[in-house]
Structures are given as C-alpha cells and as structure tokens.
C-alpha positions as CSV (number, residue, x, y, z in Angstrom):
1,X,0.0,0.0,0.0
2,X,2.9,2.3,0.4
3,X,4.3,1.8,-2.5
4,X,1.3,2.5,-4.5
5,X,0.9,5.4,-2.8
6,X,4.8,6.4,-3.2
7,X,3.8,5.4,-7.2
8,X,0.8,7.4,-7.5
9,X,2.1,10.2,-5.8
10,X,4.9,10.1,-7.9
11,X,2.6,9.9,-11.0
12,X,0.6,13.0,-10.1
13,X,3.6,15.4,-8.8
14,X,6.9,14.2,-11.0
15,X,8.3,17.6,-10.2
16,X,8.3,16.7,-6.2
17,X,10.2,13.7,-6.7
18,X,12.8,15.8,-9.2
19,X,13.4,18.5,-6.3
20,X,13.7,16.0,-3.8
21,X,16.1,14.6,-5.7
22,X,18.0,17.6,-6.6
23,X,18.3,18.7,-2.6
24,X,19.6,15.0,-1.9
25,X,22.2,15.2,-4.5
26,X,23.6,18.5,-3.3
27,X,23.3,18.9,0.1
28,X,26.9,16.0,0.8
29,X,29.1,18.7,2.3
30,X,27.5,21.7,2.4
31,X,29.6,23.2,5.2
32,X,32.3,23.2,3.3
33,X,35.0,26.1,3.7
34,X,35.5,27.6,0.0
35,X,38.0,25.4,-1.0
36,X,38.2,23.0,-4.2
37,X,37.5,23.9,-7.6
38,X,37.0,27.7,-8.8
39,X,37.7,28.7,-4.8
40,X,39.2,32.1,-6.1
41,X,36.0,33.5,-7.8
42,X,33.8,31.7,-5.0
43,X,36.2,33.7,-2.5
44,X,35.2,36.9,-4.3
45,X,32.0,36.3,-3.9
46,X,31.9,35.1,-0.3
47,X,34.0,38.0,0.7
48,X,32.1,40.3,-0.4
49,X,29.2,39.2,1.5
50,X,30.9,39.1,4.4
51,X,31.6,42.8,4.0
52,X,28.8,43.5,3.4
53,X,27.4,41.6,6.7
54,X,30.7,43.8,8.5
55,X,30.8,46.6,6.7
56,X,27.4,48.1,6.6
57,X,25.0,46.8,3.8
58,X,25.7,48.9,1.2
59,X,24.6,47.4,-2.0
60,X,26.6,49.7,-4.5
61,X,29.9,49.1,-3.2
62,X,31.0,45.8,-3.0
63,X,34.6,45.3,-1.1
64,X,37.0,42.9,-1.8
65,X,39.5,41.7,0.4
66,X,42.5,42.2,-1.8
67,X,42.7,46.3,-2.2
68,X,45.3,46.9,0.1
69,X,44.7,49.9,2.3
70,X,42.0,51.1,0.6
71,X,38.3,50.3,1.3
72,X,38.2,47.4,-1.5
73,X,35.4,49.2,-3.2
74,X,35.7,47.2,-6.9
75,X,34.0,47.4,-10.2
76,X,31.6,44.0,-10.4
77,X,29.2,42.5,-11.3
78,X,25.8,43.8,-9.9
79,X,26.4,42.0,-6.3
80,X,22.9,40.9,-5.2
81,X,23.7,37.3,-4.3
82,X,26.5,38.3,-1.8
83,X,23.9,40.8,-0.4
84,X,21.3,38.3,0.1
85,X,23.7,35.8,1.7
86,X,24.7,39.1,3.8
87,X,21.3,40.0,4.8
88,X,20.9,35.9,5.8
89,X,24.2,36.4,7.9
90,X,22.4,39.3,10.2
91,X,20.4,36.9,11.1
92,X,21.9,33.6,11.6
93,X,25.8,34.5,11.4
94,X,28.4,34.0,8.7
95,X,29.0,30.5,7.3
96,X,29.5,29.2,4.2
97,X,26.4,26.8,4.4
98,X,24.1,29.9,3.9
99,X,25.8,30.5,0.7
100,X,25.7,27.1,-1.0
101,X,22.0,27.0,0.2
102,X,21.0,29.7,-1.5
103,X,22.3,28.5,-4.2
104,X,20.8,25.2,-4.2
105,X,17.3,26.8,-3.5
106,X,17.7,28.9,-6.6
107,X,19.1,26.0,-8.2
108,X,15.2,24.3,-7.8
109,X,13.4,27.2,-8.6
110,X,15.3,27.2,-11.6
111,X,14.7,23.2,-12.2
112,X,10.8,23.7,-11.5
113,X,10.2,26.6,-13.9
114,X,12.0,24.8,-16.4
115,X,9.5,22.2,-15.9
116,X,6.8,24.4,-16.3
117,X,8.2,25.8,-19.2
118,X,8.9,22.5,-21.0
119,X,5.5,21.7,-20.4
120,X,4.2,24.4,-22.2
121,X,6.2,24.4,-25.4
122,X,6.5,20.7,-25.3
123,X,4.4,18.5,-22.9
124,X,5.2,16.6,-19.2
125,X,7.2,13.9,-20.6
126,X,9.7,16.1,-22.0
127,X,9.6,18.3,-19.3
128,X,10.1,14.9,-16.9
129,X,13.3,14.0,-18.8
130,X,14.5,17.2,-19.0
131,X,14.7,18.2,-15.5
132,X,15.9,15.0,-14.6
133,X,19.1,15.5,-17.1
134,X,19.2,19.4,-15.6
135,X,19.4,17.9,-12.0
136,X,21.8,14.9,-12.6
137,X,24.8,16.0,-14.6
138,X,27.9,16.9,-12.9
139,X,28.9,20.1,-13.2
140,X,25.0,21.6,-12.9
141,X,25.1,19.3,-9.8
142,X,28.4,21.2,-8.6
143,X,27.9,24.7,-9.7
144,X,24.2,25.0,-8.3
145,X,26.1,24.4,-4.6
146,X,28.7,26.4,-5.2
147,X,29.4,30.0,-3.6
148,X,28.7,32.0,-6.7
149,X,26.1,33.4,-8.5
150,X,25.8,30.9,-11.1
151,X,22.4,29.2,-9.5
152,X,21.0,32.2,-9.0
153,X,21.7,33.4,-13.3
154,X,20.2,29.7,-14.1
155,X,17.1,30.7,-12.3
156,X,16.4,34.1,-13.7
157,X,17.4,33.2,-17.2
158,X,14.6,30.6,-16.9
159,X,12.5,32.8,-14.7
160,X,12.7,35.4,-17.5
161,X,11.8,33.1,-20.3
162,X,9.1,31.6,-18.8
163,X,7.1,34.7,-18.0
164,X,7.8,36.0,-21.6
165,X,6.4,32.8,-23.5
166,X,3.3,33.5,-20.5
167,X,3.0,37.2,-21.6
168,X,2.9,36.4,-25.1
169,X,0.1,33.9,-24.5
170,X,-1.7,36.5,-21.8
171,X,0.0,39.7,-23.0
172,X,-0.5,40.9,-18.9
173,X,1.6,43.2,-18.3
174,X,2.0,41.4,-15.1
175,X,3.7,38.8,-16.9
176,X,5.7,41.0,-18.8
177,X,6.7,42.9,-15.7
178,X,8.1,39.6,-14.6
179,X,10.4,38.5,-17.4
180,X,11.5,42.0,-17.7
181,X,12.8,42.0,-13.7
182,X,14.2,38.6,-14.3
183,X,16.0,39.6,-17.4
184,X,17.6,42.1,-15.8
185,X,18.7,40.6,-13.2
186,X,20.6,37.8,-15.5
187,X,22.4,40.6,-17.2
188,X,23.0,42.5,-14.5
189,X,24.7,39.2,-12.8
190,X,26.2,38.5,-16.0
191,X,26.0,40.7,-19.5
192,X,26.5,38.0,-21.7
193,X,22.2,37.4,-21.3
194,X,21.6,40.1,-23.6
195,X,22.9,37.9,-25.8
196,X,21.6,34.5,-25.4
197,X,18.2,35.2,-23.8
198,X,17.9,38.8,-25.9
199,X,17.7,36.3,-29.5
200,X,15.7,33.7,-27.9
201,X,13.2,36.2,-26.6
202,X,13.1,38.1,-30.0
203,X,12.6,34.8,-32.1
204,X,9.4,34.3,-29.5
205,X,7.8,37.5,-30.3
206,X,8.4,37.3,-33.3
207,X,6.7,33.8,-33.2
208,X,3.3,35.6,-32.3
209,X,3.9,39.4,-33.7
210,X,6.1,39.2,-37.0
211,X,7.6,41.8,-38.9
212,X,5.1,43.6,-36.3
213,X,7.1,42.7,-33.7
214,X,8.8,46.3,-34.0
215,X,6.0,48.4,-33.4
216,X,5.0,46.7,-29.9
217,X,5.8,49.9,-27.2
218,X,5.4,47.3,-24.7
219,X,8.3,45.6,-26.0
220,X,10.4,48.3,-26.6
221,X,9.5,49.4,-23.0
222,X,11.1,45.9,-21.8
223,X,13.7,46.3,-23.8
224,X,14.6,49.9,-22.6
225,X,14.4,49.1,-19.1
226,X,16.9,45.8,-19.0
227,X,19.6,47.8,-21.2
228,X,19.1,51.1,-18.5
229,X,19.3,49.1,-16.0
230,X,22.5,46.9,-17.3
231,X,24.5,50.3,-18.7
232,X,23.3,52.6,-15.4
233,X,25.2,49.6,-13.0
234,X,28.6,49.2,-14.9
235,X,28.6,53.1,-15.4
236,X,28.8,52.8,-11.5
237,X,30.9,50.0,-11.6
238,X,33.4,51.6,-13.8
239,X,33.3,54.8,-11.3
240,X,33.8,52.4,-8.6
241,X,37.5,51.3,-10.6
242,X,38.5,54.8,-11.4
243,X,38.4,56.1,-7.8
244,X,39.4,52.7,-6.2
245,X,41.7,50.8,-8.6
246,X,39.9,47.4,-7.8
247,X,38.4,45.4,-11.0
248,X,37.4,41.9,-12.1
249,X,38.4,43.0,-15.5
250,X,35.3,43.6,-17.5
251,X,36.0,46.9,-18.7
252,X,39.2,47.9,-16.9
253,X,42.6,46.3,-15.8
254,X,45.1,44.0,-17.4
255,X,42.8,41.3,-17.8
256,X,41.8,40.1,-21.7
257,X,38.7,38.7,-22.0
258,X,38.8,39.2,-25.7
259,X,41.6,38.2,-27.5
260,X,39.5,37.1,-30.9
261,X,42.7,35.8,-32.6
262,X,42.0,32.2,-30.9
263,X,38.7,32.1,-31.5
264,X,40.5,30.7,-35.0
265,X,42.7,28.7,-33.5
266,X,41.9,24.5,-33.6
267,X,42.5,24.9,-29.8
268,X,39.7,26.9,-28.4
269,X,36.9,25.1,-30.3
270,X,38.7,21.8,-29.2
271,X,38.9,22.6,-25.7
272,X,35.2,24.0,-25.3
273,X,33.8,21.3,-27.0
274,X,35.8,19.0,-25.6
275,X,35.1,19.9,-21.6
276,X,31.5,20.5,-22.7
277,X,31.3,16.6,-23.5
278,X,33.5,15.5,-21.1
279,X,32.6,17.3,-17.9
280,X,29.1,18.9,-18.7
281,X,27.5,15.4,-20.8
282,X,29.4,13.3,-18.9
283,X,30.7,11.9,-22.0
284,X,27.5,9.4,-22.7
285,X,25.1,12.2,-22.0
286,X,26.3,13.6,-25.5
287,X,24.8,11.1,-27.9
288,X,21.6,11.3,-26.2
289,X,21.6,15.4,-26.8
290,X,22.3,14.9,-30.2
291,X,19.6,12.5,-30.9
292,X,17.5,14.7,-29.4
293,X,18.5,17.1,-32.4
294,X,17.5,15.4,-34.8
295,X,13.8,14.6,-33.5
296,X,11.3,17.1,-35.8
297,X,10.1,20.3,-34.6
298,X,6.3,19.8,-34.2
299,X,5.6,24.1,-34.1
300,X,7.5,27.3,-34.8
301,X,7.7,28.1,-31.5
302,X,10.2,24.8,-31.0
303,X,13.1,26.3,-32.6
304,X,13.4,28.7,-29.9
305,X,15.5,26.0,-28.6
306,X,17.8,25.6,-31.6
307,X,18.3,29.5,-31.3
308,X,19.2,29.4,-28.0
309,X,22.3,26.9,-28.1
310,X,23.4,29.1,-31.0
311,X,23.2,32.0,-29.0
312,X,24.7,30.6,-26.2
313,X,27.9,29.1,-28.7
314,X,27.8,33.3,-30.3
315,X,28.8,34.4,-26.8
316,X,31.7,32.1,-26.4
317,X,33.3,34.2,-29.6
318,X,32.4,37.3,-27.7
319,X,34.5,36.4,-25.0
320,X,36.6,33.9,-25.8
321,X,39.0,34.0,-23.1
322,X,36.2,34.2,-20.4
323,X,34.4,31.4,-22.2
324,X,38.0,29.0,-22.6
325,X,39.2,29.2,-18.6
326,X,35.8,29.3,-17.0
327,X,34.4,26.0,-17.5
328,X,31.0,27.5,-15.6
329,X,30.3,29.9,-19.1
330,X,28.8,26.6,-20.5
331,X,26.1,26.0,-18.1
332,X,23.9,28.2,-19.4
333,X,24.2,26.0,-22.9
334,X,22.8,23.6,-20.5
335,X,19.4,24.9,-20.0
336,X,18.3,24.1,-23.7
337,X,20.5,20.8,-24.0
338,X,18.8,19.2,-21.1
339,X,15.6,20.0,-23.1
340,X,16.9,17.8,-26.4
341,X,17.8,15.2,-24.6
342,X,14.3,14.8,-22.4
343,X,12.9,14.7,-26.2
344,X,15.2,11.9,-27.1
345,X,14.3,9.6,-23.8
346,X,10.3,11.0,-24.1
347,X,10.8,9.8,-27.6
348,X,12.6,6.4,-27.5
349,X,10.7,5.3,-24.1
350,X,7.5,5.4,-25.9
351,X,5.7,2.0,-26.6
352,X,6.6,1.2,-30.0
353,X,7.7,-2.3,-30.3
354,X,9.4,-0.9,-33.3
355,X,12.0,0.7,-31.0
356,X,12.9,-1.5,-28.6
357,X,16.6,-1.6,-29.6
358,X,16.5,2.3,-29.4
359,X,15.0,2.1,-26.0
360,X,18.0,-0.1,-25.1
361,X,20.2,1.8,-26.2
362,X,18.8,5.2,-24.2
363,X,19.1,3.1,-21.0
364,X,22.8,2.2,-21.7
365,X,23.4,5.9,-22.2
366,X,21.4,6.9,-19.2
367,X,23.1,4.3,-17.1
368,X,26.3,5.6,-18.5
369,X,26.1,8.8,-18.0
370,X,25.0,8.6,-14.5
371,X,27.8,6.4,-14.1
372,X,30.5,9.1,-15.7
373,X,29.0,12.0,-14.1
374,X,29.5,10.3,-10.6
375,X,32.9,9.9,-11.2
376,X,33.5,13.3,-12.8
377,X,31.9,14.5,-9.5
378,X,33.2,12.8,-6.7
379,X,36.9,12.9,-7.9
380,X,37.5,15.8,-10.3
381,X,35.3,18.1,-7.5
382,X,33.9,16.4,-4.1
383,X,37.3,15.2,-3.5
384,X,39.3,18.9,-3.7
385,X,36.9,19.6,-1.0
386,X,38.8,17.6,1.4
387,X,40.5,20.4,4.3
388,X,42.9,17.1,4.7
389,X,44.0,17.5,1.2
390,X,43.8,21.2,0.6
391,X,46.7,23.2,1.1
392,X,45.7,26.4,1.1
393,X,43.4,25.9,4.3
394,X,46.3,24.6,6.0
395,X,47.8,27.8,5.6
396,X,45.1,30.1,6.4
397,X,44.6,28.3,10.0
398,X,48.5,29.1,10.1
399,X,47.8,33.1,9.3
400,X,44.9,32.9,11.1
401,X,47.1,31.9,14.4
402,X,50.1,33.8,13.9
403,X,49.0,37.2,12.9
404,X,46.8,40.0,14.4
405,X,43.1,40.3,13.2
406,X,43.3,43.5,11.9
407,X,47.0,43.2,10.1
408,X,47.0,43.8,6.7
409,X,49.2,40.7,4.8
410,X,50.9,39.8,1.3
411,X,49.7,37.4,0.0
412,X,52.1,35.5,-2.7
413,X,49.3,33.5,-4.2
414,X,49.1,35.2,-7.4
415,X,45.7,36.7,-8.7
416,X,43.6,33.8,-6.2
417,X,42.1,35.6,-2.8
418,X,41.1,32.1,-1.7
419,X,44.1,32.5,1.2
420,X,43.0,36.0,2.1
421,X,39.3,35.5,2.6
422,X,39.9,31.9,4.5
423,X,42.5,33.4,6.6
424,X,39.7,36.4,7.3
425,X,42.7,39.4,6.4
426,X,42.9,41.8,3.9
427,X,45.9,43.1,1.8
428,X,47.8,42.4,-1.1
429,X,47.9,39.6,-3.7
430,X,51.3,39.5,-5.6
431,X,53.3,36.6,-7.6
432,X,56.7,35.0,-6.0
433,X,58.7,37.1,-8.8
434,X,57.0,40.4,-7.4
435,X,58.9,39.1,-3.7
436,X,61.6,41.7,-3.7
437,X,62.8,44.3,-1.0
438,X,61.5,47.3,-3.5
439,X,58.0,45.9,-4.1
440,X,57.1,44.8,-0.6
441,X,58.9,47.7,1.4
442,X,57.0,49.7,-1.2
443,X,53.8,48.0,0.9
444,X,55.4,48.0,4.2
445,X,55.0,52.2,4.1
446,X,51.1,51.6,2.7
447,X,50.5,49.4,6.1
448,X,51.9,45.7,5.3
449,X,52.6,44.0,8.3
450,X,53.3,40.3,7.0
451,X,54.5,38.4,3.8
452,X,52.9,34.7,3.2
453,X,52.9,32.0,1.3
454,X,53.8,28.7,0.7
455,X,56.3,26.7,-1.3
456,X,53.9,24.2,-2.1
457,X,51.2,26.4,-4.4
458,X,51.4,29.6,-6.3
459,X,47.2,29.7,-6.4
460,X,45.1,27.4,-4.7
461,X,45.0,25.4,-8.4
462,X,48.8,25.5,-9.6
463,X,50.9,23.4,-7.6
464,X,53.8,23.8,-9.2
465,X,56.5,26.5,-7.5
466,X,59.3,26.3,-10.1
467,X,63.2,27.0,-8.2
468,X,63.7,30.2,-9.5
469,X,60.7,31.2,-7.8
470,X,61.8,29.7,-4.5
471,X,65.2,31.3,-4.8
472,X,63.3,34.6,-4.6
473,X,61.3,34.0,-1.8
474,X,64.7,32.7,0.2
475,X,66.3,35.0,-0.8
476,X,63.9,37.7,1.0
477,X,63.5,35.2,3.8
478,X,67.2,35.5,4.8
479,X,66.6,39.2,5.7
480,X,63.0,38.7,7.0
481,X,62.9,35.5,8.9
482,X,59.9,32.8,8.2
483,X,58.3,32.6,11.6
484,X,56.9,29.3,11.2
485,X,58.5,26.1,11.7
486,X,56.6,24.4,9.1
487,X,59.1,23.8,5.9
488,X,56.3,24.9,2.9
489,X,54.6,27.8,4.3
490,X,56.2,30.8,5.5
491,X,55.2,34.2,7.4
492,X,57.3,37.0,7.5
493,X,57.2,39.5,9.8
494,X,57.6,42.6,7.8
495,X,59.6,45.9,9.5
C-alpha cells in the first residue's frame, strides 16, 4: 500500500520527486569552507558578502578583500547574491552553508520553472526528462552548490523566459513585468544574457507578432528598461575602478577577456567542445543530446531552442578568453541541451515495439552517463573539497594563528584571494617574482605588516612552484625570517 501510494504520488507530482532529488544530491558537504574547484571566484563572492554583513549593507559598493589599504570598493558585477547571503548572515551569522544554500534553493526554482516551461512548449514527458538531465549532470550538480552566483543566473534566465512565452500567451503586463525584472537581473549578474536570452526572446515575439514585432511599445519598454538598468550599474561600476583601482576586469585592468585571434585557433573550439562533453554530458550524455536534435520540430515556437544553443555558442566568440578558462560559461548552454535530450528519452521510451533496440540503447546511455557523471563529480570536485587534502586551508589556519586580526598581509598566491578570505585578512595579492625588497617595502610604508605564502602552491590550483621562484622568496626570507616552523609555508614578519 505504500508503494502505490509512493507510485501514485509520484505519477501525479513528477516535479516533487525531481526536487527531492535535486536537494539529496547537493546537500553531501554543504559546510564546506570555499576550498576546491573555482575557490578564487567563490572567495570573491563570499567576501564580499561578508563585507557586506561587516561593513554596513551597502549594495553599491562591493569590497573585496584584496585592495590593500584602501576600502576594497571594486568594479563588479551587480552583487545581489552576496547581499542576500549578507542579509541571511544578520540573522543567523556567517557561514559558508548559507551561501551554498541559497544557491541550491535557486538551483530548484530554476529546475521547477523549467519544468513548467517544457510543459508548455513541449508536454510533461519532455519536461520529466529534461529536469531529470538538468538535475543529474555533474557540473549543474556542482555549480548549483557552489558559492557563486551561477544558480542564482540559471534561475532568472529561466524565470525570464518563462514569463515572456506567458506574456505572449496572456499579454499581462503582469507577466511582462516579470520577465522584464528577471532579465535584468541575469544581465546584470552577468551581461553575456543580452545575448543568449535577448535572440531567444526576440525569435518568441516574433513567433506571435512578425515583422510587427517592431512596433509593440510594450516591448520596446522591456527592452529599454533591461539595457538602463545593465548600462546605469557598470557606469557605476566603472566609477567604482576609477576612484578605487579594484576590477574583475570587465572593462578595466590587465585582464583580456577578448583576445579574438583564438577564437580561429583549432584549440579553443577543441577545448570547449571537448570539456562541454566530457565534464558537462558526462561523455555518454552527448549522444543522447544529439539525438534529441535530430527529432522534428512539431511548431515554430520549438526552434526557440535551436536558437538558443546558438546564441549561447555566439557568446563564447564574444568572450573567448572568459568562455576558454571558465568552465562555468557553459552552463547556461545547459538549459536548452537538457531539453533535447528529455525529447530523445520521451521519444525512445514510448511503446513502439518498433524501437525496442533504441530504447536499449537510451538506457545504456542513461546508465552511463549517470555512471561518468559520478565519477567526474566525486573525484575531479567532491574530492578537492577535502580540508585534509587542501593546502591552502592549512595555511590560512597558520595566518589565522600567527598574525593579528586587523593586520593587513601579502599574499604571494598570485591573482587567487582564496588564502586571504579563509585566513579572514585583507591586503595584497602578488606573484613569488613580485617578492623583492622594492615591491614589498613599497607596501610596508602603505601598512603591510606580514608576507605569506607557501612553497607548495602559487594559487590554490597551480601546484607547481618552479626553483627560481623559490630562490626569490629565500632570498627575502634570509633578511626577513619565516616565523613558522613548518618547511612549505612561510610568514614573514615585515619591518
């Protein structure tokens, strides 16, 4: 009897059992420390709302933790996930658990709109296999607990559709209000949505409106108010860099997000695709994506999907460096490849004796790529979240009991905060060539009290310290003693 009613409750609500399987999945180690993979941008992030939480919630100027002396005001994206997990840390203190929860909750309200919308445009079925695809694959497993705002863009790039393909149905302005806000938010999290929900959006009105579609106010009202409110932020943002000197590097800085040149290369396109298989798919994932591109469109309003993985690939060329080191600039390419491949299972699971073989071959791959994705998960991410096996953390407890609170550091980890914001200081970041008398004396009169570091790791993800680099730190270390005992690490008091 409880089975049956496990079944039929199942039958009637598929999207309970998807959520419930989506929390279970994520919620293994939620208290991690921001270690692991991508611990320099979640540090970033999780710094940021911890200044907010100790600095006074000021939502226009985000702080970092590596501007030196200054107040670490830096131009950023719009920061409204670190202010929410700020706002949650008034009330229940800081920890990292309230971060990757926030991210797994918008991780579901991203899985059950996508549901919804699948429904709609397709039917249950597809919708069923869809989410199920969206909740199980590795990296959308990893990034929707992670201490960034990637859950939180998944959700309103969904959010946003959703309400649009309702407003064109309705045409309430409620509706339209809705996508609009959502919208925003994506590109004010990220700019790159003006891209690949902007030609997705436009294909849908034009679905309903036509050549029309250019004399609707109420869309060129939407459209007004997400580009104000994405131009009107990184205006601020940019003011934010010329009176601080702090930048992620969108507009500012040394940092090249758009070196075209190797978008031509063999390299790029082989590397994208490549990890997108590999670490997205989980390798066996693929073929069933690609069947599920080859089923017929059945309306008009079905190619939206088509669109939207080619507008998702046209912002890799925009950015091409972004899109080649940040593994995470793929998930959103996600969102309408989970949908072809719940139309290949939906398809192939039918009851055609015809396609029995095909059926068998769709459980294989499913089997398969649950398989690979485990893998891919527990060992090439779960596992770096060990504090036995992460380096870095060692070295922040060491910081943490050998220098003062308030004491600003160097830290010789590169361009990775990940030892500043564990370690709970502020200061520099600098590179083991930078470790001369000039530079760091050069700090010592802006406030430096101590230089660390470690032998063992350059950032938290390159382990490899070649000699000439060591020679430099020694070299400084002779005149400014290591304070630690420990062999790998070293403190340096600083004059």
């Amino acid at each position: 009897m409880q089975n049956n009613l496990i079944k039929n409750s199942f039958q009637k609500s598929p999207i309970f059992f998807l959520l419930t399987l989506g929390i279970a999945i994520r919620i293994y180690n939620i208290n991690s420390p921001i270690i692991g993979i991508h611990s320099w941008r979640q540090s970033d992030t999780a710094a940021i709302a911890r200044n907010f939480y100790e600095n006074g919630f000021n939502l226009f100027y985000p702080q970092i933790d590596w501007g030196g002396n200054s107040p670490g005001y830096c131009e950023t994206e719009f920061p409204i996930y670190s202010f929410i997990v700020a706002l949650i840390y008034k009330f229940f203190g800081v920890s990292e658990f309230w971060g990757r929860l926030l991210s797994i909750i918008c991780f579901l309200v991203a899985s059950y709109f996508l549901y919804q919308f699948v429904s709609k445009i397709l039917d249950k079925k597809v919708a069923f296999w869809s989410c199920l695809f969206f909740i199980i694959l590795p990296l959308n497993t990893y990034y929707s607990r992670t201490f960034q705002p990637e859950s939180m863009l998944l959700m309103c790039s969904i959010l946003g559709v959703y309400y649009f393909n309702n407003w064109l149905e309705s045409e309430k302005w409620r509706d339209l209000i809705l996508s609009g806000s959502f919208v925003a938010l994506a590109c004010l999290i990220k700019v790159l949505p003006i891209i690949y929900l902007g030609i997705p959006l436009f294909y849908l009105a034009w679905t309903k409106f036509g050549i029309r579609v250019f004399s609707q106010l109420s869309l060129w009202i939407y459209s007004i108010f997400i580009l104000a409110s994405v131009v009107l932020w990184y205006y601020h943002a940019h003011q934010l860099f010329l009176g601080y000197g702090n930048t992620f590097g969108f507009w500012s800085g040394s940092t090249n997000r758009y070196n075209y040149n190797i978008v031509l290369t063999l390299h790029f396109w082989t590397e994208i695709l490549f990890r997108t298989a590999v670490r997205h798919f989980a390798i066996f994932g693929l073929p069933i994506f690609l069947l599920g591109l080859f089923i017929t469109r059945k309306s008009s309003k079905e190619y939206v999907l088509d669109i939207w993985l080619v507008s998702v690939i046209l912002t890799w060329i925009l950015v091409p460096v972004t899109s080649l080191v940040h593994e995470y600039y793929q998930l959103q390419f996600m969102l309408p490849g989970v949908i072809f491949m719940g139309k290949a299972c939906s398809q192939y699971f039918d009851n055609n004796a015809q396609k029995v073989n095909q059926r068998k071959i769709i459980v294989v791959l499913l089997c398969l790529t649950l398989a690979a994705g485990s893998v891919i998960y527990s060992i090439d991410y779960m596992l770096k979240e060990r504090i036995d096996k992460s380096a870095v953390f060692q070295l922040a407890q060491q910081v943490k009991q050998n220098t003062e609170p308030d004491s600003l550091i160097i830290a010789s980890t590169g361009s990775d905060p990940t030892l500043l914001y564990l370690s709970h200081r502020k200061g520099w970041l600098v590179n083991h060539s930078d470790v001369t008398e000039e530079n760091i004396l050069y700090r010592v009169n802006l406030g430096a009290k101590y230089l660390v570091g470690s032998f063992n790791f350059v950032e938290s993800y390159n382990f490899v310290v070649d000699d000439n680099k060591k020679k430099i730190i020694n070299k400084f270390l002779n005149k400014y003693p290591n304070i630690l005992k420990d062999p790998m690490n070293f403190i340096a008091k600083l004059p």
